[in-house]
C-alpha positions as CSV (number, residue, x, y, z in Angstrom):
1,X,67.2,20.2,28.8
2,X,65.6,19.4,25.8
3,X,61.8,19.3,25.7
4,X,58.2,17.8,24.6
5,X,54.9,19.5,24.0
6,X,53.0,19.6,27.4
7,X,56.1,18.6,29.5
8,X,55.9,19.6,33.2
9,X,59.6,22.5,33.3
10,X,61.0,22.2,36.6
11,X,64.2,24.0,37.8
12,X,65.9,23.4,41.5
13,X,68.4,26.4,42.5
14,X,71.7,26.2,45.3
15,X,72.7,29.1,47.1
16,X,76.0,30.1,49.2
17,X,75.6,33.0,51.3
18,X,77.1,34.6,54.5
19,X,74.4,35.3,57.6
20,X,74.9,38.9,58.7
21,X,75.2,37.7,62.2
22,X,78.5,37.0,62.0
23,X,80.5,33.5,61.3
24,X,79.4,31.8,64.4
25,X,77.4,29.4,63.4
26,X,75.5,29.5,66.8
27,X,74.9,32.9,66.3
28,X,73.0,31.7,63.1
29,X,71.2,29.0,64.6
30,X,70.4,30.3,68.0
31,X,71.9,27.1,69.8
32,X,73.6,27.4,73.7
33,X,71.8,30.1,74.6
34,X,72.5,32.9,72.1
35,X,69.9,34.8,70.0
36,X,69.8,33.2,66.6
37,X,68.9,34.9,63.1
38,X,68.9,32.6,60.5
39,X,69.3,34.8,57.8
40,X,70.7,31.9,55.5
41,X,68.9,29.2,54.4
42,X,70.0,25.5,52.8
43,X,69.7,24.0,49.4
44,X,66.2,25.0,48.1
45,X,64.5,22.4,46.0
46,X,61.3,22.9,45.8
47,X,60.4,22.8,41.6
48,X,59.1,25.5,40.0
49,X,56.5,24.7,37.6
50,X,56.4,26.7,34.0
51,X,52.6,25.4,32.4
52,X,52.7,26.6,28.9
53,X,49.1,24.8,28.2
54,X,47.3,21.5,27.5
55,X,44.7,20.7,25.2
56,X,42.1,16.9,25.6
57,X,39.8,16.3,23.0
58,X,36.5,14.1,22.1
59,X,35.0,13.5,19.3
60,X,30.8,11.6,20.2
61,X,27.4,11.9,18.5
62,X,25.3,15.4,19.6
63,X,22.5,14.4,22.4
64,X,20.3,12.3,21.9
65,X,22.9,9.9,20.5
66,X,20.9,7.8,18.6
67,X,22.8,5.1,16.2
68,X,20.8,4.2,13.6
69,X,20.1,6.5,10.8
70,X,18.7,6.1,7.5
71,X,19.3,7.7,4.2
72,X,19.0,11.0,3.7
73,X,18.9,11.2,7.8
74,X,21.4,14.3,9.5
75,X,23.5,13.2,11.9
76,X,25.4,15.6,14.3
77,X,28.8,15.1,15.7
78,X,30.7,16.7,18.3
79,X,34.3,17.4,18.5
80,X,34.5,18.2,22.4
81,X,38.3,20.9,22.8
82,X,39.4,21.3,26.2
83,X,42.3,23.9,27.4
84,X,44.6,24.2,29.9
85,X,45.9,28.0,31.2
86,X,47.7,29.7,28.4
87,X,47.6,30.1,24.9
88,X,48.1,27.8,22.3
89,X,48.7,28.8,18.7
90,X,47.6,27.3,15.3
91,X,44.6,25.1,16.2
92,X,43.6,22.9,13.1
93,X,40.4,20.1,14.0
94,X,41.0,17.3,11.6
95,X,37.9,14.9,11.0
96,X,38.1,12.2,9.3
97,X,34.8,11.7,7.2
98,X,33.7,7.8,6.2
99,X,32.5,7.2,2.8
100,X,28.9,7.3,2.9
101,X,28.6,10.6,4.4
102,X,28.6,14.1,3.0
103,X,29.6,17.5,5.1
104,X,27.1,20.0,5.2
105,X,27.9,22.5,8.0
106,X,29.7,23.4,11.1
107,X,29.4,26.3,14.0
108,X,31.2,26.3,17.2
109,X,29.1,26.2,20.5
110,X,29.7,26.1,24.0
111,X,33.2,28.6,23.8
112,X,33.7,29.1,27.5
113,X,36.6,31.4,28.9
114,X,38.5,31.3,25.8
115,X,39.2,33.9,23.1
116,X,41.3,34.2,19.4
117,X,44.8,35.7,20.7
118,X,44.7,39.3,20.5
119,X,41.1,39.9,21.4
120,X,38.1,39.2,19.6
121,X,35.6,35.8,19.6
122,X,36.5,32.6,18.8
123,X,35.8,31.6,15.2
124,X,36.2,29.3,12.1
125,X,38.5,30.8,10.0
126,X,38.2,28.4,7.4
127,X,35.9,25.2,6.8
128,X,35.3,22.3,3.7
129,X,33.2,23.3,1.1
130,X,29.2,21.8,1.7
131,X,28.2,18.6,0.4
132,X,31.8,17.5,0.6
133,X,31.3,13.7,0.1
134,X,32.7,11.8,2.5
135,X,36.4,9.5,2.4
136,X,38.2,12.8,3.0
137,X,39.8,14.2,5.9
138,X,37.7,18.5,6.9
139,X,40.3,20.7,8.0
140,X,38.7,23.2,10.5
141,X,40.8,26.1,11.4
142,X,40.7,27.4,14.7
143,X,43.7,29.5,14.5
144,X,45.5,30.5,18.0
145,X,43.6,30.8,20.9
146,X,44.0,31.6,24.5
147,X,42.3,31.2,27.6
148,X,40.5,33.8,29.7
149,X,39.3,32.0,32.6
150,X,39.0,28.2,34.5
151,X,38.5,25.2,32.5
152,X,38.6,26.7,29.3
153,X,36.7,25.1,25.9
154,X,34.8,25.2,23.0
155,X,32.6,22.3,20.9
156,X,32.5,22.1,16.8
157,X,29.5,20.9,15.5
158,X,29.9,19.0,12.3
159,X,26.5,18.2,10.5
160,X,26.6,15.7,7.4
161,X,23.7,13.5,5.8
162,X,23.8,9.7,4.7
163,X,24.4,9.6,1.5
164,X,22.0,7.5,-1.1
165,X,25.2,5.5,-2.3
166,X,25.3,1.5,-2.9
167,X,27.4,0.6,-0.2
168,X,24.5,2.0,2.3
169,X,22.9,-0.7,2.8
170,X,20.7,-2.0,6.2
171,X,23.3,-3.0,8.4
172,X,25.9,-1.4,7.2
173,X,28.3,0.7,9.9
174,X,29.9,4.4,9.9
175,X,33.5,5.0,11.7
176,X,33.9,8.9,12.7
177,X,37.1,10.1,13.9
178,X,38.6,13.7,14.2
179,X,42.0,15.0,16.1
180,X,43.4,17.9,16.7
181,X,46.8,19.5,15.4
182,X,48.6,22.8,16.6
183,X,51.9,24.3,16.7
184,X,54.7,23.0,19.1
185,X,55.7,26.1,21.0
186,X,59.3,24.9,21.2
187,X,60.4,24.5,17.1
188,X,56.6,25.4,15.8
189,X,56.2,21.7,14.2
190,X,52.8,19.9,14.0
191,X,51.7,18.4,16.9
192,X,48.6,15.9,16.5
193,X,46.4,15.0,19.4
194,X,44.0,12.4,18.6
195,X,39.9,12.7,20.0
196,X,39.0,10.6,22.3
197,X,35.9,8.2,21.0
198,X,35.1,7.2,17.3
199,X,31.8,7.1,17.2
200,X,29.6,4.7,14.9
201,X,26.1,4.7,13.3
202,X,24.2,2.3,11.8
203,X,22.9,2.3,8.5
204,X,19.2,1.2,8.5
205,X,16.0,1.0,6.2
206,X,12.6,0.7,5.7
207,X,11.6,-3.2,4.8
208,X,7.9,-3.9,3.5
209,X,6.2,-6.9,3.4
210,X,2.8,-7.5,1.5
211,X,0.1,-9.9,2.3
212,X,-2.7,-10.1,0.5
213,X,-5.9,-12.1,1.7
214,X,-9.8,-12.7,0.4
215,X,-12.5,-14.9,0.8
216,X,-11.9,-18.7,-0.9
217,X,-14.7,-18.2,-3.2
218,X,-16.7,-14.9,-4.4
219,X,-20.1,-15.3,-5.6
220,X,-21.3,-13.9,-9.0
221,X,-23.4,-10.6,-8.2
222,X,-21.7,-9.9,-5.2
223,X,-18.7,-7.9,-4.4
224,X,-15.9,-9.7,-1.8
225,X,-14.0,-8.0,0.5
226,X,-10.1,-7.9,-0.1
227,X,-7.4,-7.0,2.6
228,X,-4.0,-5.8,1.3
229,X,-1.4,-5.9,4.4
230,X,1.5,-4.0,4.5
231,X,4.0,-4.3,7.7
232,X,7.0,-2.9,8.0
233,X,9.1,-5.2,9.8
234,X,12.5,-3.4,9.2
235,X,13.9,-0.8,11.2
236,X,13.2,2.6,9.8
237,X,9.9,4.2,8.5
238,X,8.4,4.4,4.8
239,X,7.5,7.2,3.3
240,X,4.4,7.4,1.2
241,X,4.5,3.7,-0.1
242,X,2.3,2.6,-3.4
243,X,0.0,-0.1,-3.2
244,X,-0.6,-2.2,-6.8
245,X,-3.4,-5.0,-6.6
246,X,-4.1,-6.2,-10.3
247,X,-7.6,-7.8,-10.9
248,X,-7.9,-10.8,-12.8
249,X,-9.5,-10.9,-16.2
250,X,-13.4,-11.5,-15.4
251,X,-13.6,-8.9,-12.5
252,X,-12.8,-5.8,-14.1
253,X,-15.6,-4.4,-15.2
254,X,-16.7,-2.9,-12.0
255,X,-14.9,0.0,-10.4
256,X,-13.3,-1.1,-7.3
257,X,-13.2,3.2,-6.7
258,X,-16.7,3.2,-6.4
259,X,-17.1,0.2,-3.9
260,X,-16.3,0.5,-0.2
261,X,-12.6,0.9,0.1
262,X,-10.7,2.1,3.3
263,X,-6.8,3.0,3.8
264,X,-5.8,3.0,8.0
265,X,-2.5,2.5,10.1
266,X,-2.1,0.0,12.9
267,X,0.6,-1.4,15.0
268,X,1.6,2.0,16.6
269,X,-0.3,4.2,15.5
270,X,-4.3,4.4,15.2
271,X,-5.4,6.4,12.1
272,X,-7.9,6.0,9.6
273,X,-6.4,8.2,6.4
274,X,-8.7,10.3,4.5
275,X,-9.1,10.0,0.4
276,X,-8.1,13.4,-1.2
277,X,-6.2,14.0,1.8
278,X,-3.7,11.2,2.7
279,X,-3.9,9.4,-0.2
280,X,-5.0,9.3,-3.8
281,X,-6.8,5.8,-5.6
282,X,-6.5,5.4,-9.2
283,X,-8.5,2.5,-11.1
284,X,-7.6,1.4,-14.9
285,X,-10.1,-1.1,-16.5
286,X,-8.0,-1.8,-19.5
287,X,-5.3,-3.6,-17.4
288,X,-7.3,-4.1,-13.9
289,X,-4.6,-1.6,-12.0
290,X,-5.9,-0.1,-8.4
291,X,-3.1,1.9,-7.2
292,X,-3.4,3.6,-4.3
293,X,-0.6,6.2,-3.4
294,X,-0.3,7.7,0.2
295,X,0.5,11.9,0.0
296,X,0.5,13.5,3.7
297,X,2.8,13.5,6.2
298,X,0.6,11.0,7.8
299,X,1.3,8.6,5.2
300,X,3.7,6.8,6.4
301,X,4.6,2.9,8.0
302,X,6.7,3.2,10.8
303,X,8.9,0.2,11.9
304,X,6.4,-2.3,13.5
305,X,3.5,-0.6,12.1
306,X,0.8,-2.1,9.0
307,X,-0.7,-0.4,6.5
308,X,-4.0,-1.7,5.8
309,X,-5.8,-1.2,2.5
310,X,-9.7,-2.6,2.3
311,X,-11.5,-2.8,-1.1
312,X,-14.2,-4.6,-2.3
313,X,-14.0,-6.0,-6.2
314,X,-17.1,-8.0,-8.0
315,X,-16.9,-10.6,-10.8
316,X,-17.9,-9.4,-14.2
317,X,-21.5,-9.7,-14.8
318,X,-22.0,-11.8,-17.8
319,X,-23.6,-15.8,-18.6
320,X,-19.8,-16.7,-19.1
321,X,-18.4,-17.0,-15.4
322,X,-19.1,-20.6,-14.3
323,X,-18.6,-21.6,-10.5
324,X,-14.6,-23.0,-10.5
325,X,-12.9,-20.4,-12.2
326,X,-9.9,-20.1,-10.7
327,X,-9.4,-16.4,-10.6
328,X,-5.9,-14.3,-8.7
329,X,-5.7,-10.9,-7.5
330,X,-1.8,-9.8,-8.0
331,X,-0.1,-7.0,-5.2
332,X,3.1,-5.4,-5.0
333,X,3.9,-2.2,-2.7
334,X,7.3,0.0,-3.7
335,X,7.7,3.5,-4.2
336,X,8.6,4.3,-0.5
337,X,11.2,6.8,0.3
338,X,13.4,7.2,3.1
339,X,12.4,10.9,4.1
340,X,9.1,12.4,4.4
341,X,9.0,14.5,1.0
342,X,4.7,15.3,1.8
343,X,5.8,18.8,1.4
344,X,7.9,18.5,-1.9
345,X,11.0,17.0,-3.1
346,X,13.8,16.0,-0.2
347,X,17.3,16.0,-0.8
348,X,19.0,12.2,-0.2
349,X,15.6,11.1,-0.6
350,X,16.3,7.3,-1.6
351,X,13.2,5.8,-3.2
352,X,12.1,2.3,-3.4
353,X,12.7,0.8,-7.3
354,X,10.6,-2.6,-7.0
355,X,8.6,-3.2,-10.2
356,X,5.5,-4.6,-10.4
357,X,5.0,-8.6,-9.9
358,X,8.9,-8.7,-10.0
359,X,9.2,-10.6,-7.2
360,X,7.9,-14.4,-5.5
361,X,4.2,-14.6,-5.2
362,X,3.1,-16.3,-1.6
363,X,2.2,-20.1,-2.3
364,X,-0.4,-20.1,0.3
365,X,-3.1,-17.5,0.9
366,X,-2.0,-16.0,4.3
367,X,-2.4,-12.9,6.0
368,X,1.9,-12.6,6.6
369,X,3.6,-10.9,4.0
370,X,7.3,-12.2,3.4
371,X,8.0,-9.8,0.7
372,X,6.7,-6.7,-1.6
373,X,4.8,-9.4,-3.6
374,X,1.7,-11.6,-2.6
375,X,-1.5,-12.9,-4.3
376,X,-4.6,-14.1,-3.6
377,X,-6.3,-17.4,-5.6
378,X,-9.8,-18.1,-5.4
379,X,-12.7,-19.6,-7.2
380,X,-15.9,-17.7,-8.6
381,X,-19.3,-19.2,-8.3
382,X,-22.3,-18.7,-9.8
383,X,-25.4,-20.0,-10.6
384,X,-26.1,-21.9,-13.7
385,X,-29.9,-21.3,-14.4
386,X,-31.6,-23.0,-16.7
387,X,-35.4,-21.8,-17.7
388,X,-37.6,-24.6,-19.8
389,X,-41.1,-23.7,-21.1
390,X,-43.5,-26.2,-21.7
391,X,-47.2,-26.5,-23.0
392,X,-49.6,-29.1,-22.7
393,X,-51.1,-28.7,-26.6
394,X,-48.5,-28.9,-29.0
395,X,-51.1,-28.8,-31.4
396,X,-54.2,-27.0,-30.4
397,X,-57.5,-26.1,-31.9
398,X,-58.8,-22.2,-32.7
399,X,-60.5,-21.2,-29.4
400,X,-58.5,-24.0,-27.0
401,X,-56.9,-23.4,-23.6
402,X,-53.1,-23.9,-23.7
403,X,-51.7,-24.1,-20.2
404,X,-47.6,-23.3,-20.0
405,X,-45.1,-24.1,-17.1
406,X,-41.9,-22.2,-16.8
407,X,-39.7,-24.4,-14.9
408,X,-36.7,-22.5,-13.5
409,X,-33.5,-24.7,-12.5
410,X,-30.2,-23.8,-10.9
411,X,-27.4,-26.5,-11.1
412,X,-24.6,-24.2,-9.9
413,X,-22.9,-24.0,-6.3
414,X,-24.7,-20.6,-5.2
415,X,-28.5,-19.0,-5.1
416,X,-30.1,-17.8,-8.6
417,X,-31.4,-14.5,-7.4
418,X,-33.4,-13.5,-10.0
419,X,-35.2,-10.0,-10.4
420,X,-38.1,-10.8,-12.8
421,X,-39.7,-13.1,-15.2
422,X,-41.3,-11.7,-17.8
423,X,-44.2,-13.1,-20.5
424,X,-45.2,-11.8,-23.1
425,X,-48.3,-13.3,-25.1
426,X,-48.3,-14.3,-29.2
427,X,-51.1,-11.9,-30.8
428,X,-52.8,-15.2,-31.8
429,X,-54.4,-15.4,-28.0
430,X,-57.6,-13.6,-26.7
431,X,-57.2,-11.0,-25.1
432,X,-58.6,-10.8,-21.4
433,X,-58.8,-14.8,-21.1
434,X,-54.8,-15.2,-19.5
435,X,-54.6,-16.5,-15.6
436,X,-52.4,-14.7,-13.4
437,X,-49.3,-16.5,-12.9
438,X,-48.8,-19.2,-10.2
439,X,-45.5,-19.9,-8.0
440,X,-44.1,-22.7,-6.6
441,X,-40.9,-23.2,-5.0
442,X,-39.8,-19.5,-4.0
443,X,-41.1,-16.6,-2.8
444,X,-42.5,-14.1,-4.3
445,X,-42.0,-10.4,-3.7
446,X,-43.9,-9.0,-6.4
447,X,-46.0,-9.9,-9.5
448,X,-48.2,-7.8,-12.1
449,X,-50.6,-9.5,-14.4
450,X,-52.3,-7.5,-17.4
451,X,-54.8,-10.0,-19.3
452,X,-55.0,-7.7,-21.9
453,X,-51.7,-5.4,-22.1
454,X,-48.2,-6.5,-23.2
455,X,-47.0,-5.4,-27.2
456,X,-50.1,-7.6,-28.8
457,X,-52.8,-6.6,-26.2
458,X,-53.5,-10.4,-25.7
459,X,-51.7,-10.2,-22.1
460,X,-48.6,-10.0,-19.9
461,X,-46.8,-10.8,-16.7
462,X,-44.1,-10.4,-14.2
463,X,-43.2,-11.8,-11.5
464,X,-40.3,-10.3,-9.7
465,X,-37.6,-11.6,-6.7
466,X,-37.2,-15.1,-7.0
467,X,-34.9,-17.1,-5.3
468,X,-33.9,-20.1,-7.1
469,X,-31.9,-22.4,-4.8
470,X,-28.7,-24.6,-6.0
471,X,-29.2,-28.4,-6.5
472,X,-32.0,-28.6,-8.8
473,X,-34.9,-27.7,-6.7
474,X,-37.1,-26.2,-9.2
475,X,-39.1,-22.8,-9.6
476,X,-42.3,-23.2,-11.4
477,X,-44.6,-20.7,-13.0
478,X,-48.0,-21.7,-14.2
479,X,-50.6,-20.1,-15.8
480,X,-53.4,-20.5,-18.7
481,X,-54.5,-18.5,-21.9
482,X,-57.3,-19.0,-24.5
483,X,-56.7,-18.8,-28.5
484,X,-58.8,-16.9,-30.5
485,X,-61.0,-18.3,-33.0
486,X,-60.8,-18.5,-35.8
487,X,-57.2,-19.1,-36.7
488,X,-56.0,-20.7,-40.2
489,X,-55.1,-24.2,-39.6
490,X,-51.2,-24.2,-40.1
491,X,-50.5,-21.3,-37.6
492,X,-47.8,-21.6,-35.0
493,X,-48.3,-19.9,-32.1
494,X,-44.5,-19.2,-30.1
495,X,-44.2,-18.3,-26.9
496,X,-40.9,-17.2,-24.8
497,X,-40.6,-15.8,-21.4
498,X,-37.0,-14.2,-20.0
499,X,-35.3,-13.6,-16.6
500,X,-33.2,-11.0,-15.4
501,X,-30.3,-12.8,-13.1
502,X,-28.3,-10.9,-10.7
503,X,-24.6,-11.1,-12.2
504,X,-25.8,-11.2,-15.9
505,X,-26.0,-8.7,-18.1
506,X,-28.2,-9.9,-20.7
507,X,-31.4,-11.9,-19.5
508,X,-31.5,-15.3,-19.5
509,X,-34.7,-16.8,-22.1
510,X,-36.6,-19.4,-21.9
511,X,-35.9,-23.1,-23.9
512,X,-38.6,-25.2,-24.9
513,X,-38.8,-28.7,-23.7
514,X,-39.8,-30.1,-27.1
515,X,-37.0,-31.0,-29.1
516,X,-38.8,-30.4,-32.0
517,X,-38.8,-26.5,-31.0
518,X,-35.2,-26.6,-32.3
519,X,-35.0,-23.7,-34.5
520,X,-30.8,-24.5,-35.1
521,X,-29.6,-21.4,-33.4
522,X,-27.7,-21.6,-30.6
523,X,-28.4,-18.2,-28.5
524,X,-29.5,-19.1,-24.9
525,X,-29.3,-21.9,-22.8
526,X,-31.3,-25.5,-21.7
527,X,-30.9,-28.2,-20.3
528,X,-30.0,-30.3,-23.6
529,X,-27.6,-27.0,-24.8
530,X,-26.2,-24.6,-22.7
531,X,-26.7,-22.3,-25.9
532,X,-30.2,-22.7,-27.0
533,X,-33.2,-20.6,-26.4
534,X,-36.5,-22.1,-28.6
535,X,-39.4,-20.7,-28.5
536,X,-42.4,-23.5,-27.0
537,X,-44.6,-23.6,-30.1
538,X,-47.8,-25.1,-30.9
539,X,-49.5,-25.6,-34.2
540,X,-53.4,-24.7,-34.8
541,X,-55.0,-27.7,-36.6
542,X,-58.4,-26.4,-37.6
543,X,-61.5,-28.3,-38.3
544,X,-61.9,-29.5,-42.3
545,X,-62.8,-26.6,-44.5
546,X,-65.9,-28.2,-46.4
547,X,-66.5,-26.4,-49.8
548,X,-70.3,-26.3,-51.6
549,X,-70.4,-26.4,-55.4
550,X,-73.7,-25.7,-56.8
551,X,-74.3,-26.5,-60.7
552,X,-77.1,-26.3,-63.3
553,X,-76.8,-28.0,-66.9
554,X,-79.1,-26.1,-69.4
555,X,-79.9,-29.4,-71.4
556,X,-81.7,-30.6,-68.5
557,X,-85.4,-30.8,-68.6
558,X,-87.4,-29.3,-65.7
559,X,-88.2,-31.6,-63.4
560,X,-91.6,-32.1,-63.7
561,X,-94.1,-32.5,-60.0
562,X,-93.3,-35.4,-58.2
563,X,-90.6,-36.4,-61.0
């Protein structure tokens, strides 16, 4: 009859014969006492079976069969052929690549009691070209094989890559399956057995969120501490992220670089990364850019894990910060990839695009990221010191005592932690008759007092490491100097001291408290004009200058005695 591939061929057979015994059939049989020979049997119909092969297949994801795979990762598949006894002739394995993948190789593994027809190992005789992209059916030919042994088989291996292509996306899911064709051995058509199993992986990525935190205010002088978070709360690992903090105009001027600054993993894995090493920092000026860039294969954030970046940044030094300033530090992280390329360029590499500050800034300072984008808003204090000098004697005698307060007032929100005060005397005082400077209101840790030294020789002092405390609680310094004698009546004697202020660059000098001191330039600061820095002057008023005139007229008689 006519038949299918794989059909079971049975065959039953009749047969008519004569026993040798003779034609009585008790003779044959052996029945009423005679000696039978049954030389003759009945109807045989017992099948015999003609196997001319089988072949089962399945096609599954190579041990350990993980599912999720991002781009750029290999994945392995296994087209599993198993063979009944025989031979069976023109072996073709079909697989049926999903877009989104691209072939790179193949080998057969596990060949067990099976061999090419006519001797020799069992081989690939032809395979797709590598980096076949994927939406395309790979014809593997086998070629005809036969078996050698029990439970004969072989596995192919088929290795592809996920592709960096659009439709990739987290989430996204990849359909395998692969068949099997061959020659029918009755008219030598195709016959098509289909794998058992279509396996499926899941497309996944890397997804990094930035929080960036801080104190609520920093204090002029002295450098905050920052905390740049970066979790990675998606479902593969980043490669050798970027982080991007952008400081504010008004703290720029000091090198974040050369502050403490600290790069470490947590979350998984316990590491504290080494500069040079793990990761390069990089500081601009001009546009306020620390970028810090993660290089070694430890430099990465697995799923769950947080990159934590420490640095300390200080507000500009300079008398123009006031305490309110609202100042923001800007972060974005990008420039992960999805393979470790620490040791050079990776194919299938797909690397993170996100531009700086091109995303939603947090509204709230918070240490939990919810994108690549987050910022930090806080206020800058500083003191606001104001230094008046007063004299008793606006006008003075040659030779008088003149005794001068230098009153030191802070009306901002934080301590005025000054280094030194410095005087200088006017080379219209004596030399060797200045008091050393008094204190009251802070502590001292240091003063110097030369009666007769400073640029005139008539005296100078210093007194150094003041604390000047906020609310208007003054600082005073008092002392006493003599003016020489004589002086011309009209002189005017200034006098200025200065202050160097942690936080400011330029010291800070003295205003007078006498309104008449007002020279018209504004270059300093007082209580009456943030701006103004006169010099306390007093005017020498000598005593009158009487002038003798002697005359003689030549007309005049002598006098005579007792005239």
């Amino acid at each position: 009859p006519a038949t299918e591939p794989y059909m079971n061929i049975s065959n039953s057979t009749e047969v008519e014969c004569t026993s040798s015994a003779g034609v009585n059939a008790d003779e044959r049989t052996g029945v009423d006492g005679e000696t039978g020979l049954n030389d003759c049997y009945d109807e045989q119909d017992t099948p015999v079976v003609f196997q001319t092969g089988t072949i089962n297949t399945e096609k599954r994801i190579k041990a350990p069969a993980v599912t999720d795979y991002g781009i750029g990762d290999e994945v392995t598949y296994e087209v599993t052929v198993e063979l009944g006894q025989g031979s069976v002739d023109g072996i073709h394995i079909l697989d049926n690549l999903p877009a989104g993948l691209i072939y790179l190789s193949s080998s057969l593994t596990n060949i067990t009691n099976i061999t090419a027809q006519g001797g020799g190992a069992l081989a690939i005789l032809s395979s797709p070209a590598a980096n076949t992209s994927g939406a395309s059916i790979l014809d593997f030919e086998i070629g005809d094989v036969v078996s050698t042994g029990a439970s004969p088989s072989f596995i192919l291996e088929i290795i592809a890559r996920v592709e960096d292509v659009p439709a990739n996306i987290d989430g996204a899911t990849l359909v395998n399956t692969s068949s099997v064709t061959l020659e029918d051995p009755d008219d030598g058509s195709t016959v098509t057995v289909a794998s058992v199993g279509s396996p499926e992986i899941d497309i996944v990525e890397a997804q990094l969120v930035l929080a960036v935190d801080g104190p609520a205010n920093v204090d002029l002088g002295v450098p905050a501490d920052f905390t740049a978070n970066i979790e990675n709360i998606g479902n593969h690992p980043a490669y050798r992220p970027q982080l991007e903090i952008e400081l504010p105009a008004g703290m720029r001027s000091t090198d974040p670089t050369t502050l403490p600054l600290t790069v470490s993993i947590s979350g998984g894995r316990t590491l504290t990364l080494t500069p040079g090493t793990d990761y390069t920092v990089t500081y601009s000026a001009a546009t306020g850019r620390l970028v810090v860039n993660l290089i070694s294969s430890n430099g990465f954030v697995d799923v769950g894990e947080k990159l934590v970046v420490e640095f300390d940044a200080a507000i500009d030094n300079g008398s123009t910060t006031t305490t309110g300033t609202a100042l923001q530090i800007i972060g974005t992280t990008s420039g992960f990839g999805s393979q470790d390329s620490s040791a050079g360029p990776v194919t299938g590499n797909r690397l993170d695009t996100t531009t700086f500050n091109s995303g939603t800034l947090g509204t709230a300072n918070s240490a939990t990221g919810d994108d690549q984008h987050d910022d930090h808003e806080f206020d800058a204090r500083a003191p606001e010191l104001l230094i008046i000098k007063s004299v008793d004697l606006t006008t003075a005698q040659p030779g008088s005592t003149l005794n001068y307060t230098v009153t030191l007032t802070n009306n901002g929100a934080i301590n005025a932690i000054v280094n030194s005060v410095t005087d200088d005397m006017d080379i219209s005082f004596e030399p060797g008759t200045m008091t050393a400077p008094v204190v009251a209101g802070s502590a001292v840790g240091s003063a110097t007092n030369n009666s007769s030294g400073g640029a005139n020789g008539t005296g100078t002092w210093t007194v150094n490491d003041l604390v000047v405390p906020p609310g208007g609680s003054p600082v005073t310094i008092t002392f006493s100097i003599d003016l020489k004698r004589p002086l011309p009546s009209g002189t005017v004697i200034g006098n200025q001291a200065s202050a160097d202020v942690e936080g400011y660059d330029d010291p800070i000098i003295s205003d007078s408290n006498n309104a008449a001191d007002d020279d018209g330039a504004d270059t300093g600061n007082d209580s009456g004009d943030a701006n103004d820095d006169d010099p306390t002057l007093t005017t020498i008023e000598s005593a009158p200058i009487l002038e003798v005139i002697k005359n003689s007229a030549p007309d005049t008689p002598p006098l005579a005695p007792g005239g």
